[in-house]
N, C-alpha and C positions, 0 to 999 in steps of 0.2 A: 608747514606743520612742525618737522623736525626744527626747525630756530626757533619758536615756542617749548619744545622740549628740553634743548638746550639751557635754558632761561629758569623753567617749573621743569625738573625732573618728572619723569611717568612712571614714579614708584608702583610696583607690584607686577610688572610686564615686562616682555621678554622684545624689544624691536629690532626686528631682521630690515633692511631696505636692501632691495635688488633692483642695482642699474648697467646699463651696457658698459658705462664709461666713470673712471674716477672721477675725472672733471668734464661740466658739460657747461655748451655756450649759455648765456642766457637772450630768451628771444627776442626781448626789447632792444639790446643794442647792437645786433645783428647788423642793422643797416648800417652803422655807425662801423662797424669793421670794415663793411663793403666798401664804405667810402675813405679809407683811413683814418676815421674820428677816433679809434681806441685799437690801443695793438688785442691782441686775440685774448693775451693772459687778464687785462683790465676788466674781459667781461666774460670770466667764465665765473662759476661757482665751481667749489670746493663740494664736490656730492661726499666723497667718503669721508672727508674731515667732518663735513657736516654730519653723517649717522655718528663719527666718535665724540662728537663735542653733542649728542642729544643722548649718548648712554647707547646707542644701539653696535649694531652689528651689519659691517656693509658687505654688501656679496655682490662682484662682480661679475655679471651675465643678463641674460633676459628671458622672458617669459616665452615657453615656447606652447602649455599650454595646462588649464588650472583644471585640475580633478575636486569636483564641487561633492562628491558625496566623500572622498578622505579627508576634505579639506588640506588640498594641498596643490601648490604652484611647482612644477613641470620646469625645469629649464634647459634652456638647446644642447648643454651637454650631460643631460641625464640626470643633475642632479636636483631632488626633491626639498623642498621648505615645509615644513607645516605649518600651520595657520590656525590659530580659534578666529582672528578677525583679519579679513584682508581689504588692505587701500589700494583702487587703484586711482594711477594719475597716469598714466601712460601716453594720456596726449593721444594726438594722430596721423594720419600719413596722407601723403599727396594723393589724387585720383590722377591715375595711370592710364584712363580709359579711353586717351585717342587715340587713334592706330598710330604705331613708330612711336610709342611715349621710351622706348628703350634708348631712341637717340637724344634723348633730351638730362639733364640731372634736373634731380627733383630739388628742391627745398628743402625737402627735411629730408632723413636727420641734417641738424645743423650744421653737425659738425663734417660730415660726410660733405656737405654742399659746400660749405666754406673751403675743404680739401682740395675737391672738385675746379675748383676756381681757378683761373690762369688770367693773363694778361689778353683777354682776346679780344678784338676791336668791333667784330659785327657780333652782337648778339640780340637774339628773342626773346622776351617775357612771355608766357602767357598764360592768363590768368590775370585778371586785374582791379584783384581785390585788395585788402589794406597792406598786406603785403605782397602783391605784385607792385601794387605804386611805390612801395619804398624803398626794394632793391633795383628796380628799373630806375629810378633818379641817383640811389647811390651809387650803381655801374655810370650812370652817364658824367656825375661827378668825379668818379676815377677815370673819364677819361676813354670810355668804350663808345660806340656809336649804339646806340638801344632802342629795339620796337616794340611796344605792347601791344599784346594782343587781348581783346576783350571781350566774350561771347553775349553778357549781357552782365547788367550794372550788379553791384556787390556792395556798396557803400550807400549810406544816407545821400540823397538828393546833395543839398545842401554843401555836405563835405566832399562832394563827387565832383560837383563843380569847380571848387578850389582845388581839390587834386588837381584835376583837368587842366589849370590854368596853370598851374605849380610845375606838371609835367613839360607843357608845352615851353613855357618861359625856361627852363631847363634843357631841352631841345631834347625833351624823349619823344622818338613817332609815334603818340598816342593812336591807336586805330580801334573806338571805340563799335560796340555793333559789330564788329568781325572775328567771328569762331575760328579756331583752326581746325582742319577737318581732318590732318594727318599733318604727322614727321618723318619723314624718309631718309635715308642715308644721306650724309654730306655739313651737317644737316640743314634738311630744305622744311621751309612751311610750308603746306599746302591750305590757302582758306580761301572760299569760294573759288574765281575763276585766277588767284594769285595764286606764285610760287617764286619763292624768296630763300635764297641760301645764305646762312649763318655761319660764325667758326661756332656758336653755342646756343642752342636752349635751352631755355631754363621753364619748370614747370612749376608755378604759383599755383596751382587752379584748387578746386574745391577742398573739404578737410573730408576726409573717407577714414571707417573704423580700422585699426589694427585685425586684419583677416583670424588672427589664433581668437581674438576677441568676440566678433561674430561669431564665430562658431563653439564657445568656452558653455553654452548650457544655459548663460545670463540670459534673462529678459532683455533683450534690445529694442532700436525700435527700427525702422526701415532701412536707416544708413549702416547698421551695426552697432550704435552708441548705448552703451550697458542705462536701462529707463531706472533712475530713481526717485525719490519722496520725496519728501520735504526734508527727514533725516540724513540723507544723503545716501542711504541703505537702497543697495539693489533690490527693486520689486520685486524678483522671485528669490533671492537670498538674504534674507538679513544681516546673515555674517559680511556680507561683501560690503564694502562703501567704492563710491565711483566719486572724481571731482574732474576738473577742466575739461578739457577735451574730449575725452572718453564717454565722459558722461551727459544722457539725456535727460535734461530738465524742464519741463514746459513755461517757456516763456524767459531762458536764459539762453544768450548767445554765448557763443564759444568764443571765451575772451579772458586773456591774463589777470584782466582786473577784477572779473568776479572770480576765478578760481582761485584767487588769493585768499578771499572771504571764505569761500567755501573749505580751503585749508585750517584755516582759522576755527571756523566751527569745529571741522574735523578732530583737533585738537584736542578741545573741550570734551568733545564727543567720549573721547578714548577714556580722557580723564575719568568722565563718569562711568564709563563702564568698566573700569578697573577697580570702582567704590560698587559694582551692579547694580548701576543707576540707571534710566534711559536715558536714551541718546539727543545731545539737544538738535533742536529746528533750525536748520538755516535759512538767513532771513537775507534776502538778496537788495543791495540798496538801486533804490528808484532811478537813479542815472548812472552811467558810467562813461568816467573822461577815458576819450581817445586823444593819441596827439602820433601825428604822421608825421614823418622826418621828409624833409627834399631834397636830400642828398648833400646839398651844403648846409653849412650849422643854421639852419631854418626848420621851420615846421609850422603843422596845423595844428590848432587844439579844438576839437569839439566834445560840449558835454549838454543835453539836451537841449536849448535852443542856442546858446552862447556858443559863439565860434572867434576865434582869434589866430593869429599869423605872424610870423616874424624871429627873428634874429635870438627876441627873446624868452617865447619858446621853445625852442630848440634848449636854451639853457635851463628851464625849467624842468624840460624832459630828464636833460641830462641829471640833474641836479638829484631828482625821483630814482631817476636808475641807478646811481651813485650811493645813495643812500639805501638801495631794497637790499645790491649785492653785498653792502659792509653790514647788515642785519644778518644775514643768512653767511658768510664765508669768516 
């Protein structure tokens, strides 16, 4: 949204953006670090350059929790933002909810896990969804010995298969059908009647709402994810708009390639309501390409029934990613 602004100034408004971090990874090429394909600086974005090159104002902190009748966002060190209109994109965090999830480092934040990270030669995945399959081949390509762990499937049929085949031929110990049932000190897995000791696990598993989020006042819906419209407008606040992760939309997954569009709308949205227009509709397009890395410069592409493999896209991928972070940084 702010590299649209950038481009078409938002004459007549005042934009504050509040983030933890100046610079933050971006999540698509994440695997691609894991694996040494890009040093770290190649795929961060520029956050605060980005608020100064769209006109705004960057404030470095985070949301600790939003007061919906001053209209105002709360942050961990006391200090207050006001708001006539607030976006959120805030994404989401790991589910922490097998017992011993303390011995394990989450995923996110990114950059926290990327920190996190050391040379260690046994490690666990667990979770084995589009991104457990793509840091578990990118560790096994840098060289670590790697087990996933899989409670029950998270990918289309289709692309599950070719993951599966991708992992294996890469020599990840795919263990499809096996929950883990705890982590205990050491750390050891516990799943069914197994127990396996790691130098690391790592925790891929499900996306769970930001806790101060749940509890902010928003209409959510069971997981914590703030429920919007078609406008993108929180159903119990109109002032609020929710996008990517955060946000509940019926019959959109949580996925970088539509919250892009939905930034895009967003955009416009603001536009208009600084002329006190309504807010336009977001129209979500009818397939969206995924493409899974394998640790080596390979990958999958799937986009509704079309699937394809190889050397060459992985260049495609890269090519996409290349081009989103020189739009935005």
């Amino acid at each position: 949204m702010l590299s649209i602004f950038r481009k078409t100034p938002l004459y007549g408004a005042r934009i504050t953006l509040v983030s933890p971090r100046e610079r933050q990874l971006y999540s698509a090429m994440l695997p691609g670090i894991i694996a040494g394909h890009y040093r770290r600086q190649e795929a961060e974005i520029d956050v605060a350059g980005l608020a100064e090159m769209a006109y705004g104002e960057f404030v470095q902190g985070s949301i600790a929790r939003i007061d919906l009748e001053r209209r105002c966002a709360v942050l961990h060190d006391g200090r207050e933002i006001d708001y006539d209109y607030l976006s959120l994109n805030v994404g989401s965090t790991i589910d922490r909810s097998v017992p011993g999830a303390e011995h394990a480092l989450a995923a996110k934040p990114f950059e926290e896990f990327v920190d996190g990270l050391d040379r260690e030669r046994r490690i666990a995945v667990v979770g084995a969804g589009a991104a457990g399959a793509e840091i578990a081949m990118a560790l096994r390509w840098r060289g670590a010995a790697v087990t996933l762990y899989s409670g029950s499937p998270s990918l289309p049929g289709r692309l599950a298969r070719r993951a599966a085949r991708a992992m294996r031929r890469g020599g990840v110990d795919f263990r499809p059908g096996m929950a883990v049932d705890a982590i205990e000190a050491g750390p050891v897995i516990h799943a069914g009647t197994s127990r396996q000791e790691f130098d690391r696990v790592i925790l891929t598993t499900g996306a769970i709402a930001l806790p101060w989020l749940r509890d902010s006042g928003l209409q959510c819906d069971e997981q914590g994810f703030v429920l919007v419209g078609d406008t993108l407008q929180a159903a119990s606040h109109p002032e609020v708009f929710a996008v990517g992760d955060c946000a509940a939309l019926e019959g959109i997954p949580k996925s970088g390639v539509y919250a892009v569009r939905q930034g895009e709308t967003l955009a416009r949205t603001f536009a208009k309501l600084v002329r006190a227009e309504a807010p336009e509709e977001y129209r979500p397009q009818r397939r969206a390409l995924l493409i899974l890395t394998c640790g080596a410069k390979r990958a999958i592409a799937h986009w509704g029934n079309w699937r394809a493999e190889g050397w060459w896209v992985w260049r495609w991928k890269d090519w996409i990613d290349r081009r989103w972070l020189k739009s935005v940084n």
